[in-house]
C-alpha positions as a printed Julia matrix, in Angstrom:
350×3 Matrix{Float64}:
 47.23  46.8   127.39
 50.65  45.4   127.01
 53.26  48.51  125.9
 54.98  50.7   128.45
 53.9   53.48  126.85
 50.54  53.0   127.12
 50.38  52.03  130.74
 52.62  55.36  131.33
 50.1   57.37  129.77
 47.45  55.84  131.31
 49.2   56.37  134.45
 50.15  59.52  134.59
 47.2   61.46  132.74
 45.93  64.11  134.06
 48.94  64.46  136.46
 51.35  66.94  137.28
 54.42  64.86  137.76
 56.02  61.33  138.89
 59.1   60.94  140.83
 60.6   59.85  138.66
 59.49  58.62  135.49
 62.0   55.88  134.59
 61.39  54.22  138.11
 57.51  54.61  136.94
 58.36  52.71  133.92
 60.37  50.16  135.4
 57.11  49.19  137.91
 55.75  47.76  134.96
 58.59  45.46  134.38
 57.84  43.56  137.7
 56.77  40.55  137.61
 54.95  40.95  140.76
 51.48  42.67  142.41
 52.35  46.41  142.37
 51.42  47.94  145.4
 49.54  51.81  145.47
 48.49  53.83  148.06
 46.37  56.94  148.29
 45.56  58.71  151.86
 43.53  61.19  152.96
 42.23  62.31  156.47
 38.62  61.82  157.2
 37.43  65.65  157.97
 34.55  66.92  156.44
 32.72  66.91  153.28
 34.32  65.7   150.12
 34.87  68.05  147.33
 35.51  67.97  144.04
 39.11  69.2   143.76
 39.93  65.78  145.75
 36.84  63.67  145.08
 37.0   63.32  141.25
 40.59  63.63  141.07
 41.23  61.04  142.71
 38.48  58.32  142.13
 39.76  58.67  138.46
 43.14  57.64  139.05
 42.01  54.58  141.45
 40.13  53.63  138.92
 42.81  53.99  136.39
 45.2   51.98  138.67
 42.53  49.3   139.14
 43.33  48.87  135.69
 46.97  49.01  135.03
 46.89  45.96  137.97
 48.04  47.83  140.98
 46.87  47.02  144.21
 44.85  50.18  145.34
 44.67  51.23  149.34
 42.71  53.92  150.03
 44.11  55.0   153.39
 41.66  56.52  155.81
 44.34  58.1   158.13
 42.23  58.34  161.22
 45.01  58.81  163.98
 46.34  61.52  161.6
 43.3   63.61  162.0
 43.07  63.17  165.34
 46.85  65.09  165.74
 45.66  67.38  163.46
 42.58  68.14  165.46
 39.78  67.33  162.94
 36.36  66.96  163.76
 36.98  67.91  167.64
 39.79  65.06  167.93
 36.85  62.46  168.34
 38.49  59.31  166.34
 34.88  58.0   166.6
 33.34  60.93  164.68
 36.42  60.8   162.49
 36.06  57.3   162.0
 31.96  58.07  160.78
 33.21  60.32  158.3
 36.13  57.76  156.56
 33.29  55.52  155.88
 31.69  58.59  154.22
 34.48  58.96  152.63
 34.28  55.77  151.11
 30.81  55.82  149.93
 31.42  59.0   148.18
 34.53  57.51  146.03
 32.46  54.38  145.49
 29.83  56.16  144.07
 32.19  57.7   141.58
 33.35  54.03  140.81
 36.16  53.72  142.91
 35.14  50.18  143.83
 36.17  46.27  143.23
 38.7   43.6   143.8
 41.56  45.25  143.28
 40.95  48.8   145.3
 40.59  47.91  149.03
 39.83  50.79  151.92
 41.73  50.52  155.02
 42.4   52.63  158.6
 45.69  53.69  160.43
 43.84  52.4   163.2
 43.51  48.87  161.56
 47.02  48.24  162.34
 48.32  51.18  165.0
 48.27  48.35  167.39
 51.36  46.64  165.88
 54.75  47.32  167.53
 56.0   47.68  163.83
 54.41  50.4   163.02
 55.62  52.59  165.58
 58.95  51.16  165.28
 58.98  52.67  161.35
 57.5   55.79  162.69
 60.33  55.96  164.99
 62.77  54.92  162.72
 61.7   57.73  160.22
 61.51  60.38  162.89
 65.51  59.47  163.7
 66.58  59.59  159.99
 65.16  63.22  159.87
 66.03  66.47  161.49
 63.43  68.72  163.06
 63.97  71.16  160.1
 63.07  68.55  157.76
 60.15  67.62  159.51
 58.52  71.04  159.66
 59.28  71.89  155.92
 56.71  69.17  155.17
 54.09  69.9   157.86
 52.08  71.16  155.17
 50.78  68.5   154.16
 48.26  69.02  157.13
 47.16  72.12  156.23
 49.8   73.39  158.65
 52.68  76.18  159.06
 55.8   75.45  160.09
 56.06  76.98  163.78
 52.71  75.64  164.68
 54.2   72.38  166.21
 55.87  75.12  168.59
 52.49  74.94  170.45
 51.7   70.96  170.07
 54.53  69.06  169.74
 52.39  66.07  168.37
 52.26  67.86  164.98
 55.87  66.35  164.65
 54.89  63.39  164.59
 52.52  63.48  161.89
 54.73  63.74  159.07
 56.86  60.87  160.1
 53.26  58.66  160.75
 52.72  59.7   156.93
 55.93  58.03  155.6
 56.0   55.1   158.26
 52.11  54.55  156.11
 53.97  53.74  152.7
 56.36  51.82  154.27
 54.27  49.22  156.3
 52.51  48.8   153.62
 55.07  48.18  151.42
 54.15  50.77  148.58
 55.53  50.89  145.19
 53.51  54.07  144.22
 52.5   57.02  146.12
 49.76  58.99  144.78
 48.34  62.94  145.56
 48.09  66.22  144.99
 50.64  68.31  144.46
 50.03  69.29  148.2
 51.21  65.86  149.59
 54.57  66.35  147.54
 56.45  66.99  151.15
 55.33  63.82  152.71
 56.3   61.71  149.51
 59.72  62.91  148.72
 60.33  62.34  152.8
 59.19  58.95  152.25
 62.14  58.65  148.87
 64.68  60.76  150.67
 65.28  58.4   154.08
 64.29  54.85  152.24
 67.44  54.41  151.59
 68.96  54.84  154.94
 66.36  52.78  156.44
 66.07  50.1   154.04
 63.0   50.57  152.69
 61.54  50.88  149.08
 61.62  53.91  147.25
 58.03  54.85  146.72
 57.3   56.38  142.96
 55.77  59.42  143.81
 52.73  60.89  141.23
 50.74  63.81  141.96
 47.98  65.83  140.25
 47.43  69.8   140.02
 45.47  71.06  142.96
 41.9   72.33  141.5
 41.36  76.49  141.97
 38.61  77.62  144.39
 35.55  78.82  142.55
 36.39  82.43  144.14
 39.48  82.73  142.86
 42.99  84.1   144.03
 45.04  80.77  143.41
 44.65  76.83  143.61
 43.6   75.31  146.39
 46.45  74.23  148.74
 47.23  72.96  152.06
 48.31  76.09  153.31
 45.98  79.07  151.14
 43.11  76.55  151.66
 41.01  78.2   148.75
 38.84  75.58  148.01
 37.77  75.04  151.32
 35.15  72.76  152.86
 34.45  75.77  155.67
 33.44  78.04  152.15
 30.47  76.05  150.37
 30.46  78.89  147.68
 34.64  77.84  147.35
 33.95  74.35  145.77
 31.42  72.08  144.48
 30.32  68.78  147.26
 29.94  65.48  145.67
 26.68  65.41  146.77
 25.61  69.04  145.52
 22.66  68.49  143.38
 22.3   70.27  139.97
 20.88  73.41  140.7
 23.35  74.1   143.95
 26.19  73.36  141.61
 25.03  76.32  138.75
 24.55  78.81  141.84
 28.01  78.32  142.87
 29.17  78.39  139.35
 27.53  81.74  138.07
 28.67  83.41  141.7
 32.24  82.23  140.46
 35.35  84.2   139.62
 35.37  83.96  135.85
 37.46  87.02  134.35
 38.18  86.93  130.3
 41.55  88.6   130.37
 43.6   85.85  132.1
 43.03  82.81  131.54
 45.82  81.1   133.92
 43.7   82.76  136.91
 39.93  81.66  135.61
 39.1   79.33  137.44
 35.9   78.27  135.58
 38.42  77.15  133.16
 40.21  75.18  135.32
 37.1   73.23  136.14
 36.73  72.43  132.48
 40.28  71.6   132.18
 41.1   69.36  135.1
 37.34  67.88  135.42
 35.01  67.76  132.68
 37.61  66.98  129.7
 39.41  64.71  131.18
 36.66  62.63  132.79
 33.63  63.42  129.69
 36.28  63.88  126.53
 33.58  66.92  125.57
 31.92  69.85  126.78
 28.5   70.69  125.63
 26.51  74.05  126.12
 22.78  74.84  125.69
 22.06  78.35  124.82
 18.96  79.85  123.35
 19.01  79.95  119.27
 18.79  83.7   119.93
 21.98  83.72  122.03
 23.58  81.78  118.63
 22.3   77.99  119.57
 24.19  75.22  121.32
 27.71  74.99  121.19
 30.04  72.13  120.79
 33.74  71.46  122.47
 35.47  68.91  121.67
 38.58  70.05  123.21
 39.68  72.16  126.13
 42.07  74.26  123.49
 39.04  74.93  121.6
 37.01  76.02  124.79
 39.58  78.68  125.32
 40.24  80.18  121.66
 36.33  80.57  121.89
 36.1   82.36  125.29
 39.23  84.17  125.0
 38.14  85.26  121.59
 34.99  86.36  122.97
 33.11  84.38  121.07
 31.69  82.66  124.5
 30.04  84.72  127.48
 31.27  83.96  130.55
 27.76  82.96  131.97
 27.43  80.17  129.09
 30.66  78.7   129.81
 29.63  78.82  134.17
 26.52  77.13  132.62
 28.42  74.33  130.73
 30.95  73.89  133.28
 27.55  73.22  135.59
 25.75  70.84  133.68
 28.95  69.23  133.03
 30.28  68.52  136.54
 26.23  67.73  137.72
 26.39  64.76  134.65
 29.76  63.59  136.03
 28.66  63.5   140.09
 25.08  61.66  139.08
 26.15  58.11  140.07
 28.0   59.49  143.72
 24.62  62.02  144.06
 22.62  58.39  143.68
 24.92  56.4   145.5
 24.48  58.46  148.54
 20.7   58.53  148.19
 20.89  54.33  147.8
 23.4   54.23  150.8
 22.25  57.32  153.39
 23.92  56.42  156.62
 26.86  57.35  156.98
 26.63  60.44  155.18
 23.18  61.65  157.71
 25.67  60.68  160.35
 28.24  62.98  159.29
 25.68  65.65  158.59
 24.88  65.6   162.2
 28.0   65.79  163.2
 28.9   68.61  161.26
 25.33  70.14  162.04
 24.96  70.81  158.1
């Protein structure tokens, strides 16, 4: 792949937006290893809305070249008071973590898998999350709290929420990233990161984020804050692991209205998961229900349905068999490779 264009593409399909898109370009201009970072806090079972999202664009990155970290931010959960504070139990489920985006062929050479606690030890660090926390203001800092799932006043009550955000950006800069990656519900933390580079002399990060996936029950997409596809609701979202019959009985108990479809989202499934990642959407209906149908495009999915010329417990059923074919390796991988995911299971008495 040599043109600009198509490593843009490439780069930023499926995505909501980059920060900014002629610095995105000019990455591929270096004549250098390119440097991307994705992080994530190790606290419960992996989902969908961030599991397939994201192994897709690792994988992607892979191969545009970049150097891929997947950042297990350990210490960060441990402010943010996952999985009881216990950094060993938090540490248990990063490595789940990791099975469960190698499964879904986030793996090789180029994609490595790292811990804040693999370097907290280094004077370094804390001197960049220092550094950060004195180019910001306390307003500044709250406004992007929510990247932990958190409100603003709530450091009022723990003052170590503070520090998370400026751990966050003091990540990207150790590690000398030229690309940031997310959902749209890391945005705070990343355009902290490009607003005080400059005044501490560090690179810019590129910033690219994806769309944040609806919860199956509807009301909005899953955010830091709303929390609508939440691991706490099984019937919210579908587990990596969820084998194909638990994935169709949280499908057909989904929200799936035919009047709107901005709000559906069954929809948004097929949209954000099962075109991009399968180019096609099949679904298997009785000849007496009018035979199988064929999609070859998420535009023609919704001219059928809003048409009504697909019921609404078809398309739950497509979406289903869909998302089941796309999480058979990471369901296998997790048989092949058990123990860290029992481990978690314990932990989480699940």
């Amino acid at each position: 792949m040599s043109s600009i264009d198509e490593k843009y593409a490439k780069l930023t399909h499926n995505c909501t937006e980059v920060v900014t898109e002629a610095e995105a370009r000019a990455l591929f201009e270096k004549d250098r290893e390119l440097i991307s970072y994705w992080g994530v806090e190790p606290s419960g079972l992996l989902h969908i809305g961030q599991g397939l999202m994201v192994a897709q664009k690792l994988k992607d990155l892979s191969e545009l070249g970049f150097k891929v970290t997947v950042f297990m931010a350990d210490w960060h959960a441990f402010v943010n008071d996952k999985l009881g504070g216990d950094l060993e139990n938090i540490k248990i489920c990063g490595d789940y973590l990791a099975d469960c985006l190698k499964g879904l062929g986030a793996d090789g050479p180029n994609i490595v898998y790292r811990y804040a606690s693999d370097f907290t030890n280094d004077e370094k660090y804390w001197e960049k999350v220092l550094r950060v926390s004195k180019a910001s203001t306390v307003a500044r800092i709250k406004r992007a709290m929510t990247i932990m799932g958190r409100q603003e006043d709530e450091a009022d009550g723990d003052a170590s929420k503070l520090i998370y955000p400026a751990m966050q950006v003091a990540d990207i800069f150790y590690m000398d990233v030229d690309l940031a990656i997310g959902g749209m519900d890391q945005r705070h933390a990343h355009m902290l990161a490009r607003d005080v580079a400059d005044k501490l002399g560090e690179k810019k990060p590129v910033a690219l984020h994806w769309p944040l996936l609806m919860g199956l029950q509807g009301g909005g997409r899953m955010d830091s804050a709303e929390g609508k596809m939440s691991k706490s609701d099984p019937n919210s979202c579908v587990f990596i692991h969820d084998e194909p019959k638990a994935i169709r009985k949280k499908l057909n108990k989904a929200y799936c209205p035919t009047d709107d479809i901005d709000t559906n989202p069954v929809l948004d499934h097929a949209r954000l998961i099962v075109f991009p990642m399968l180019g096609k959407m099949e679904i298997k209906r009785p000849e007496k229900f009018g035979g199988d149908l064929n999609f070859d495009t998420y535009d023609e999915l919704v001219k059928a349905y809003s048409e009504g010329g697909l019921h609404p417990m078809d398309l739950k059923n497509g979406v289903a068999d869909s998302i089941a074919e796309i999480l058979a390796p990471a369901r296998q991988y997790l048989k092949d490779n058990p123990n860290n995911f029992n481990k978690l299971k314990s932990i989480l008495d699940v």
